[in-house]
C-alpha positions, 0 to 999 in steps of 0.5 A: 694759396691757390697750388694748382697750375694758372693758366699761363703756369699750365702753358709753361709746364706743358711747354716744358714736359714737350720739349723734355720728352722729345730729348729724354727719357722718364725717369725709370725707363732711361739709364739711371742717369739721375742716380749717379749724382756721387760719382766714386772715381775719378774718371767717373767724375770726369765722365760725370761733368761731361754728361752734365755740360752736354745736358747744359748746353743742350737746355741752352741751345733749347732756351731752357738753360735758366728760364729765371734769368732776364732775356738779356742775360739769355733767359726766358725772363720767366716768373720766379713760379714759372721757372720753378715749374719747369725745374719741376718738370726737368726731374721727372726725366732721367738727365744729369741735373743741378751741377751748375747750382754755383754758378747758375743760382748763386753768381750768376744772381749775384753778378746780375745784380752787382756785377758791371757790364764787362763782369756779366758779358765776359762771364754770364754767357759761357757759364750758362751753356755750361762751359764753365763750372763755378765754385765758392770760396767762402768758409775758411778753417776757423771761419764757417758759421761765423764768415765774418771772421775770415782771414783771408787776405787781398792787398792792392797791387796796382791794378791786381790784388794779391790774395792768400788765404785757404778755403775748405768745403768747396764744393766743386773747386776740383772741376770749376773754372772760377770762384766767388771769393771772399777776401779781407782788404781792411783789417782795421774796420769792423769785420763785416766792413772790411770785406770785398767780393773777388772772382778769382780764376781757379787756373791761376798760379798759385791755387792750389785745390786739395779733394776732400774724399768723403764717407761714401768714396765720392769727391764733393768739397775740397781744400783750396790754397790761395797763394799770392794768387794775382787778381785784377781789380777788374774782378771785383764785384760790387765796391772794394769793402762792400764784400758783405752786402754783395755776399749776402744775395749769394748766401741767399741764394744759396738757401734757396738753391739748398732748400729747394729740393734735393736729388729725391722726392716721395714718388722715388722712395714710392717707387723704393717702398714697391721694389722692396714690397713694404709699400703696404705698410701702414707706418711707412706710409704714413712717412711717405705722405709726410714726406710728400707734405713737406716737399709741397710746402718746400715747392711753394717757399722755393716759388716765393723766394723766386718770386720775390727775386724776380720782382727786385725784392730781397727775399725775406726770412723764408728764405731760412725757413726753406733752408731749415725745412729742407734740413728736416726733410733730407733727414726723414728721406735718409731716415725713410729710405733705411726703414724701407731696405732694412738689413740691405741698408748695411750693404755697399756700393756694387753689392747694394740696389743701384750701386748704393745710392740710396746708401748715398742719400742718406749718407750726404744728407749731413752734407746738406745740413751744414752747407749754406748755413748750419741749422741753428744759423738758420734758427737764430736768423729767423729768432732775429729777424722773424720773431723780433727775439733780442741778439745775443749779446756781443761784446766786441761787436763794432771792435776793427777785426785786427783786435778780435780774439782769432781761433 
């Protein structure tokens, strides 16, 4: 594969590092804005979202809020590539990026593919300029690696469903304005067919969200309570017990958006390695040119993903691999960064360089190992899918999901 820019890839980038140059700063010369991606109160939360939607709608009225998406949907219609490389060029500035990936990567690819018209003009528009956060309510208590399992219920009311149910590890419930919500509406099929795909507005009566405060003091998952929460049938995305397909473009997504790169990258642990003047180390540097290896292969899997989706395809098992790769890759950078600081690694908070964040990139990386798909998962999928490698054997496979043994 041929990794330098073609032509109209150079226009885009050139485009793109113009109009980012004329309205921040690089990163190191701004206020550290990039950084305090872990915000540890909540006023700091608030103040946080606020800086993010401002830096949104300011992408949006630019034309540069979601290059990838088609220009009817308010786009640039760019190649999946295209897109990648102004996503690319965006983290070389100092702005509050990447706290709209539920809503810009995930539903809204979904709601473009299955959503109906009234679904993608109500919803599309105010969820690119940022207006309104998206969170997903997928994984519950005893259903994680295993989705299919859920137990959370949505009976038919009329015209409304009435769901009940609790969801965990959701990311940004305590801030969002809707979710993407899995629910069972048919206990006696198999449990990949009784499924249906809800968006559910997280301001309805009976939703209840409890913030999970993780091992670094930040807020980033949550509990959510599902109590007879009203839905109209118009918020259902694809056909009621079609759930599982219409999850599957989400949880795709959702790989590629975890695997395609997290709040680093080598040249900030470079930069790292010379503020603790170790950049001479043989080893270290040798991890560090490993480090900028595997964040290349990341780039150019993110880009055939991308691409794939751009053309209509449902992406392959790279998608697995992109997430696997990116498991390994969060692992080396925390391991990397406390190499570089030592003693000082021990340090917390105000006490440590930047307030502790790189204490905090190490800490989260757990974080990005299990969400959207534990490593194994992974493995297994591309055991299955890429390798041929036989299923493991399932004796109650096809078994209606009300006579499954339940945790």
């Amino acid at each position: 594969m041929d990794v330098d820019d073609t032509p109209a890839e150079a226009a885009v980038r050139a485009e793109a590092r113009a109009w980012f140059e004329s309205v921040a700063k690089i990163r190191g010369e701004g206020e550290g804005h990039w950084k305090a991606f872990r915000a540890k109160t909540d006023d700091a939360d608030v103040a946080q979202l606020n800086m993010a939607k401002a830096w949104q709608r300011q992408k949006f009225d630019a034309g540069w809020a979601a290059p990838h998406w088609p220009r009817h949907f308010g786009g640039q219609g760019r190649s999946g590539i295209e897109a990648g490389v102004v996503s690319e060029e965006e983290t070389r500035f100092d702005v509050a990026a990447n706290f709209f990936v539920v809503g810009i990567d995930m539903a809204g690819p979904t709601l473009m593919a299955h959503g109906t018209d009234e679904q993608q003009q109500r919803l599309l528009p105010p969820m690119l300029r940022g207006e309104e956060v998206w969170c997903q309510l997928f994984s519950e208590p005893g259903s994680g690696s295993d989705l299919a399992s859920l137990s959370t219920r949505a009976e038919r009311d009329g015209d409304e469903w009435v769901i009940t149910g609790q969801k965990v590890w959701t990311s940004f419930a305590h801030s969002s304005d809707w979710g993407i919500c899995l629910a069972r509406t048919d206990p006696h099929v198999s449990k990949h067919a009784g499924i249906t795909y809800f968006v559910v507005d997280m301001h309805s009566p009976g939703v209840t969200v409890r913030p999970l405060r993780q091992i670094d003091g930040a807020i980033h998952f949550n509990e959510v309570f599902l109590d007879a929460v009203r839905v109209p049938h118009a918020n259902v995305v694809g056909d009621v017990g079609d759930g599982w397909r219409v999850a599957m473009t989400t949880l795709t997504a959702e790989r590629t958006s975890i695997g395609g790169g997290g709040q680093t990258g080598w040249r900030d642990i470079v930069t790292l390695a010379r503020l603790f003047a170790v950049n001479d180390n043989l080893v270290l540097r040798q991890e560090l040119a490993r480090l900028a290896t595997l964040e290349m292969i990341q780039r150019w899997l993110v880009y055939r993903v991308r691409t794939a989706v751009a053309q209509g395809v449902a992406p392959g098992p790279e998608a697995s691999v992109l997430k696997l790769l990116n498991s390994y890759q969060v692992e080396h950078t925390g391991s990397t960064v406390m190499s570089i600081m030592g003693a000082t690694g021990t340090l917390w908070h105000d006490d440590a360089p930047d307030a502790g964040f790189w204490q905090d990139v190490f800490l989260f990386q757990w974080s990005s190992r299990i969400g959207g798909g534990t490593e194994n998962i992974q493995r297994n999928i591309l055991a299955e899918r890429l390798l041929g490698l036989p299923r493991e054997p399932d004796p109650l496979k096809g078994q209606p999901w009300s006579a499954l043994p339940k945790s």
